[in-house]
N, C-alpha and C positions, 0 to 999 in steps of 0.2 A: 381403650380404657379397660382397664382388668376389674375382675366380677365383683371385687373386692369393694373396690372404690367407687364404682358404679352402686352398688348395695349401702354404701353410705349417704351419698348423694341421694337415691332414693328416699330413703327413710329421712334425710334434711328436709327435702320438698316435702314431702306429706306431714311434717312434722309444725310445717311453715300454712299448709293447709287447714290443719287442726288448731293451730293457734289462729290463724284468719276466721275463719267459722267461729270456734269460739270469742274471740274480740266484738265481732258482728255480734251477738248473741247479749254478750255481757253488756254493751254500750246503749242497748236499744236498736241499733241501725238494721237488725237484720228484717225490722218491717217493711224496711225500702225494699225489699226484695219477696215475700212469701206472707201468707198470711199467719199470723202466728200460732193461729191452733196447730199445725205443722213445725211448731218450734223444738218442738221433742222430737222430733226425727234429728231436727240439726243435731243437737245436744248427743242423741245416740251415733249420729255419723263422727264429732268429735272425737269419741271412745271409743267408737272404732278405727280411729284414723291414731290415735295417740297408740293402742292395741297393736296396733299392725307396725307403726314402726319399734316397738320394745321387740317383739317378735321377728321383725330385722334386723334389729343388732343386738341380738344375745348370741348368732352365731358370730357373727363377725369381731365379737370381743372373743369365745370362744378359740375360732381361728386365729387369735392374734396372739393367744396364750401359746398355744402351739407353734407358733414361728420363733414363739421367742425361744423356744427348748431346743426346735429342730430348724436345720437350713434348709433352704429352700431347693427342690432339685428342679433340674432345669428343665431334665426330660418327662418330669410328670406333667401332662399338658391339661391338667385341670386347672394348675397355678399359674399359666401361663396364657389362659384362653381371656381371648379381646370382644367387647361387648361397644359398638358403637355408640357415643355419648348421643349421638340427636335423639338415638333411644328417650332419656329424659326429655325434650323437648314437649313433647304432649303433656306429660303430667306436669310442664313449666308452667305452660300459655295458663290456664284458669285462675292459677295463682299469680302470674304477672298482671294478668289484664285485672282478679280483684284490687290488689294494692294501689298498680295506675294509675286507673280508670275512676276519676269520683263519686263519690255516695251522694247525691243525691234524687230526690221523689220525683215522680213524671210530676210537669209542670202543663200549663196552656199549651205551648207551644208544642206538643206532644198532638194536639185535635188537631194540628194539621194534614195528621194523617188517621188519626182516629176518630176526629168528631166527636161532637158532641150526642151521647145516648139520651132519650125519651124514656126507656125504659129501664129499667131491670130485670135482666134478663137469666134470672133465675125465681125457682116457685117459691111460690111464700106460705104454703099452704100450714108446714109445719109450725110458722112463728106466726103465723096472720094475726092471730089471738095479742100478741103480746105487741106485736109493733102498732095495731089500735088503739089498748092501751096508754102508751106514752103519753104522758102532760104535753098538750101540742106546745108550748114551750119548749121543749126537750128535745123535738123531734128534729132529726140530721135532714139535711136533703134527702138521702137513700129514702128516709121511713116516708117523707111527705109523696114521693116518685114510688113507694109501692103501693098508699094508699090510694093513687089518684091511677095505677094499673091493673089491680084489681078489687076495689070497692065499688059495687055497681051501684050505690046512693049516696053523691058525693054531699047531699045538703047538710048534714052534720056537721060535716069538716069547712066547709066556705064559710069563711068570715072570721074562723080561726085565728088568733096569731100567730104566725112564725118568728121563728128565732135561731137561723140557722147560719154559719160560717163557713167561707167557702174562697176560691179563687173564682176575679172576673174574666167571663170571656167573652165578648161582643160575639154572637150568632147572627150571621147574615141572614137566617132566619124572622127573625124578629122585627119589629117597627123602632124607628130612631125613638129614642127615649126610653131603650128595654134593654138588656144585657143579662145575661147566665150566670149564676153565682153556680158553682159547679165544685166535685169532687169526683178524684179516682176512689172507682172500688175494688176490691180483688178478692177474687176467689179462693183463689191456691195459689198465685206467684204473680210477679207483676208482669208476665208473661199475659194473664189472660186478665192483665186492668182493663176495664171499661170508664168513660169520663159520663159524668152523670148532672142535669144541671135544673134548677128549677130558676122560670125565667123571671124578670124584677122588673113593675116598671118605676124609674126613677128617671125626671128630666133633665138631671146632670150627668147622664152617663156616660157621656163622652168625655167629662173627665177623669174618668178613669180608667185605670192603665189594665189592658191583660194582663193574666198573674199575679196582681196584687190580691192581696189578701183582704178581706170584709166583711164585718158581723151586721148583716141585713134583718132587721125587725120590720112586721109589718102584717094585717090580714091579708087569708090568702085568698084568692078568687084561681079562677078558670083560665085557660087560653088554651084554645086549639091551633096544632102547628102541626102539619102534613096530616090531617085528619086523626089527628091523636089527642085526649084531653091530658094537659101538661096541667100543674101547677103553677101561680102566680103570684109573686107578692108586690102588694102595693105599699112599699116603702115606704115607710114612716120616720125611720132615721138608717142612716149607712155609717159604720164606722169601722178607720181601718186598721186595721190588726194585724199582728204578725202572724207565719203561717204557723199549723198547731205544732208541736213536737211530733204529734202520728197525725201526720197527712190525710189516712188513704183509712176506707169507711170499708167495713168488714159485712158480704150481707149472711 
């Protein structure tokens, strides 16, 4: 492949990459992947990626001006040197496997290999103030799972209501008639989700399915599991819902 064509091809791919990023970006989807306060970085990597191919083909239009004026000699071997196309090959794959590959959020079947967390395992020390706060109405699983890891006087909060939506997942942990209303959270990329769940008792739970989605109301009480105190709601109504548009709980 001559330097030529290979330099267009390049600038095609990356050009095919910038508009993937940006699609991701524009549609909502790129939260399946990264936390979004990190969304401006994408945004500057598009401009940079849009940048770099202008900047590959201003010579190549340049050089194309020039061929049309003059022929081509045979024995200049700059016009003549070969450039192996697998070259392109690596900057292919990230771009093949986005478009492939489906967008969708880690689901249950993900804690096969990840399990289900107890905690949150990041500090809360900067936002403590404010996730107390919250109308316990209001409160996500994450808020309820960091009140109950580090508030060392839980009687305020027990008897609470919660009001929080989630995916189920039956934990082998738990006593029949309990199952995990649960969500991913992510830090910085869905690289480093953790699955997060606060446990439910309801006597019908075995009709329901892992991964269904469900808005669980109810006060909360206690439960200790592997000598950890978890949160618990004693279900008052379950109802089931589709999953949110943003899945995944930001701590």
């Amino acid at each position: 492949m001559n330097k030529s064509v290979f330099r267009l091809l390049q600038c095609v791919i990356i050009f095919g990459l910038a508009i993937y990023l940006g699609e991701k970006w524009i549609s909502g989807k790129l939260s399946y992947y990264i936390n979004l306060r990190f969304a401006i970085f994408t945004v500057i990597g598009v401009i940079g990626l849009s940048i770099m191919v202008v900047v590959g083909l201003i010579p190549l239009l340049a050089k194309r001006r020039v061929h049309t004026s003059q022929k081509m000699d045979p024995a200049d071997p700059s016009q003549l040197s070969e450039i192996p196309g697998t070259a392109l090959l690596i900057l292919t794959i990230p771009l093949l496997l986005g478009v492939l590959v489906p967008v969708r959020p880690l689901s249950a079947s993900s804690l096969s290999t990840r399990g289900m967390g107890l905690s949150a395992p990041v500090s809360i020390d900067q936002n403590k103030t404010s996730v107390m706060q919250v109308v316990a109405d209001d409160r996500t699983v994450l808020d309820w799972i960091k009140i109950f890891n580090y508030e060392q006087d839980l009687s305020s909060y027990l008897g609470k209501p919660a009001n929080v939506i989630g995916f189920v997942y039956h934990d082998p942990r738990l006593s029949p008639g309990q199952f995990m209303v649960g969500r991913f959270a992510i830090t910085c990329c869905v690289a480093d989700a953790f699955a997060i769940g606060m446990a439910v008792d309801w006597p019908d739970e075995a009709s329901l399915q892992d991964n269904s989605w469900v808005n669980v109301k109810g006060p909360v009480d206690e439960l200790t599991i592997d000598g950890q105190k978890v949160p618990l709601i004693h279900a008052t109504t379950i109802e089931p819902v589709s999953a949110p548009e943003q899945p995944y709980l930001y701590p």
